[in-house]
N, C-alpha and C positions, 0 to 999 in steps of 0.2 A: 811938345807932346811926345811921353815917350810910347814906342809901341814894342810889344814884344810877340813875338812867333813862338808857339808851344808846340813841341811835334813828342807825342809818344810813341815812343819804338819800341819793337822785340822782333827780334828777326829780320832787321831789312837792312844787309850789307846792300844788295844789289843796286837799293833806293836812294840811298839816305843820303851819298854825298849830291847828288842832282836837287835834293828838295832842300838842303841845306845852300849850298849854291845857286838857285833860283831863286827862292826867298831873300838869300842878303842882295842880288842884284835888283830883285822887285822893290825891294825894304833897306834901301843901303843905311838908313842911320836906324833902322831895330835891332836887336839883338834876338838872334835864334837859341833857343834850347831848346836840347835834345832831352830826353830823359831816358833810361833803357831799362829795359823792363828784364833785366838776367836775358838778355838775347844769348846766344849759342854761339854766334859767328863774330863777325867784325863789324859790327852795327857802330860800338862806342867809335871807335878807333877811327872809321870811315867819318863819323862828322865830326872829330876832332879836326881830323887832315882838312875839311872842308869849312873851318870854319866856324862852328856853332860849341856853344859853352855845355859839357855835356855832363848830364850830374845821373843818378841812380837811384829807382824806385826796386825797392826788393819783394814788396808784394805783389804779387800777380793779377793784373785785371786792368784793364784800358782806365777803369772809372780810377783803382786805387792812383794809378801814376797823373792823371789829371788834377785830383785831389791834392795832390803832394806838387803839382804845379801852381795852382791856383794858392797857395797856401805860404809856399816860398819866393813868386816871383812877384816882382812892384811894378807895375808901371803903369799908366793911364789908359792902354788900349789891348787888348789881349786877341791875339790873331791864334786861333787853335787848329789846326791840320794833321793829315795823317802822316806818317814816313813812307807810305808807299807810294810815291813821285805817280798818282793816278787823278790830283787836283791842281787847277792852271794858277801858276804860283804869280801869272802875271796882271793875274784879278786882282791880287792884293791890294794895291793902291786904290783902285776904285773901290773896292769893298771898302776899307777903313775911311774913306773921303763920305761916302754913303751914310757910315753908323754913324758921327760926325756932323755931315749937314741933316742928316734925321733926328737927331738929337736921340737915336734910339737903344738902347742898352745890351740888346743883340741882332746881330746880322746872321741870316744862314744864307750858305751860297747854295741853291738852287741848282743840281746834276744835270747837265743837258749831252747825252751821247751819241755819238754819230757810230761807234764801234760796237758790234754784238757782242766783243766778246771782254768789251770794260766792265758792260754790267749784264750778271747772269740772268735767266729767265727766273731762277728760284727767289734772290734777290728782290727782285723787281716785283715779284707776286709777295712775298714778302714785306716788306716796306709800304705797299699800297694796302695790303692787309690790318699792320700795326700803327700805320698813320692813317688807317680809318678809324678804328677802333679808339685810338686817344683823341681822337679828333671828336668821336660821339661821346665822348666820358666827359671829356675837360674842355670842349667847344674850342679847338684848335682848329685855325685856320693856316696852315702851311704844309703844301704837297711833297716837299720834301723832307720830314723831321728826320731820320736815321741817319744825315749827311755827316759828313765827319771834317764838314771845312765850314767855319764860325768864326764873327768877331764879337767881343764884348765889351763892355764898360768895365774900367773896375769897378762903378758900386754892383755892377751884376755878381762879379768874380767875388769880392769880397764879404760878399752878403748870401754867395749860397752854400747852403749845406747839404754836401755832397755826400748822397749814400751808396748810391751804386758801384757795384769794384768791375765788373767786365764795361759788355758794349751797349748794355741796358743805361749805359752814361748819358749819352744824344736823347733818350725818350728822359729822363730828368732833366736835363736841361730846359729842355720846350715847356716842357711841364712847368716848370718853376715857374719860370718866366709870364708863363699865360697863368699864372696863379694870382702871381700877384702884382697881375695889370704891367707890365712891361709895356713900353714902345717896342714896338719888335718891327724890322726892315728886310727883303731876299732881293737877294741877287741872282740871276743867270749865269752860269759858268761851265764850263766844258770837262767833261769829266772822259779821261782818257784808260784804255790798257795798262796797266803793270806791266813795269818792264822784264825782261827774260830776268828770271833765277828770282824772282820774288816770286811768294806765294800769299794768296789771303789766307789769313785766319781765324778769317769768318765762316765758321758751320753757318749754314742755312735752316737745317732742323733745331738743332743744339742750340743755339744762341738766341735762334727765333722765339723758343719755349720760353728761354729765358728770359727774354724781355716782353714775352707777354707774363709771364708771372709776376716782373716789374710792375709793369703797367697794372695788376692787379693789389699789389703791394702800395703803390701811388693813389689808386683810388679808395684805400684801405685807408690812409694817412689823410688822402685831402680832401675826399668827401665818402666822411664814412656814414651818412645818412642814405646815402644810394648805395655801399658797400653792404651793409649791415638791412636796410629795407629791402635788395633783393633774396636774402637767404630768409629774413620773416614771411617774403610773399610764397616761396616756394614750401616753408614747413606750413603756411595756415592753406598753400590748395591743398596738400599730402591729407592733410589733416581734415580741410573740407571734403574728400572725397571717401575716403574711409571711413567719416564717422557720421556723413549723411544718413546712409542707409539702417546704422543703429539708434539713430534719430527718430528716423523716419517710424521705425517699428515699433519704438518707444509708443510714440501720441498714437498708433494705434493696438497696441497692445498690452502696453503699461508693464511691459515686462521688455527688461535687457537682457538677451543670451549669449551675447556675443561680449563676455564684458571684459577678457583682454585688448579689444579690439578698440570700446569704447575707452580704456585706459590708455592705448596707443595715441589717439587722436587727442586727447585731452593733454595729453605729455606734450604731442605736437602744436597743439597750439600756445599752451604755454610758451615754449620755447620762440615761436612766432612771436609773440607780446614780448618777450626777454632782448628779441635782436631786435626788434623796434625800438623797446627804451635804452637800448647800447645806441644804436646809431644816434638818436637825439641826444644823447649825454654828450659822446666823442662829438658830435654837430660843435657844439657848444666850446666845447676842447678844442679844435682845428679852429673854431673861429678866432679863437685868445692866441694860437700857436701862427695864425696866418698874417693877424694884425704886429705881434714883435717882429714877426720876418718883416714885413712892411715897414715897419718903423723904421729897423735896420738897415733895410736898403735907404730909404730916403734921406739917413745922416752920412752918405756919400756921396760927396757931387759928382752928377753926371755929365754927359759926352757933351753938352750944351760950353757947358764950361769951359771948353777946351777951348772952342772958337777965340 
């Protein structure tokens, strides 16, 4: 079985040789890469000395340099983490033993912190925020989706198509996954402080926005019958409520005075009926688009196999 360790980096001189170093003692017969992302400092350099095989993603975004992993590396189990030495690399073993005897195609390890200040309050309102919200859209059951410590199959790896270029990546991932019926498994793990001279570079507002925009873009793609039926329910109330009353006056008056008004509303409800019969079309379109993903995945053998 082979397994491999993905760590995407940009900026973590201070990290990298410790999570390149904990990982090959957790994982002695896996192979680490590194990937860097144009970092500034001595990120490459630091996991070369440490060990790990280190190659270069030159587009910018956590999702692009994932993409360009997944795409380039073989192996039969895909262990993915961050570079900044803040997840317990001595979980690894049990995690991958787990996806394994669960036969499941992805594992998320589960942040458990005993430190205030490993994970922020904004954070934390955060992530409960945006794994509710995908959790009411896509019927996702995991209280951790935003982790950035996972293991996969390769028919998971092989079989997804990765759009996201920042940290909107993790809510694709789950997504995918619970799309199209995955076994999915969590782990508990201890999620610690960055060490001195690293920094995150995770905005809280910025980043937040942007993976709810994701998440609105995801439910645009993979169920645009609920995407496209709430923008119809909002123009036919707009439309119900405005064109009542010129209605109303109508059966008692036989006379319309207000007839920009009744044009407004008529324009609106059209357009009501228009995103109705878009979402049932695309309905129809994501159904054809979800079953070749499905196919896809299934002409790879899975974790079962390994055994």
């Amino acid at each position: 079985m082979k397994v491999a360790v993905l760590v995407p980096c940009y900026n973590e001189e201070a990290a990298i040789a410790t999570v390149v170093r904990d990982f090959r003692a957790a994982l002695p017969d896996a192979t680490v890469y590194v990937y860097d992302n144009n970092s500034k400092d001595q990120t490459a350099a630091r996991a070369r000395e440490a060990g790990a095989v280190v190659r270069t993603e030159t587009r910018q975004g956590k999702g692009n340099v994932v993409r360009r992993m997944f795409a380039d590396i073989e192996a039969d189990i895909y262990l993915l983490v961050d570079g900044d030495d803040t997840y317990d690399a001595g979980a690894a073993p049990r995690m991958v033993a787990q996806l394994v005897a669960d036969g499941a195609d992805l594992l998320t390890a589960r942040r458990v912190h005993t430190d205030a200040a490993a994970y922020r309050a904004g954070h934390v309102l955060g992530n409960r925020l945006l794994t509710g919200l995908t959790a009411l859209l896509f019927n996702v059951r995991m209280p951790d989706m935003l982790s950035g410590y996972r293991v996969f199959s390769r028919r998971f790896v092989k079989s997804f198509p990765l759009t996201a270029e920042g940290f909107a990546i993790e809510t694709e991932l789950t997504v995918h996954a619970v799309r199209l019926m995955m076994p999915l498994s969590e782990m508990e793990t201890r999620y610690k402080e960055r060490p001195a001279g690293s920094v995150s570079k995770l905005n809280t507002y910025r980043d937040g926005f942007r993976i709810l925009g994701f998440i609105a873009y995801l439910v645009r793609e993979e169920r645009p019958l609920v995407f496209f039926s709430a923008f119809a329910f909002v123009f036919f109330l707009v439309a119900l409520l405005i064109g009542a009353p010129v209605v109303s006056e109508y059966m008692h008056t036989g006379l319309v005075p207000r007839l920009p008004t009744a044009v407004l509303s008529t324009g609106l409800m059209m357009i009501a009926a228009l995103s109705s019969a878009c979402g049932l079309i695309l309905d129809n379109v994501s159904r054809s688009r979800w079953e070749a993903k499905r196919m896809a995945y299934l002409a790879i053998p899975g974790p079962l196999d390994l055994k």
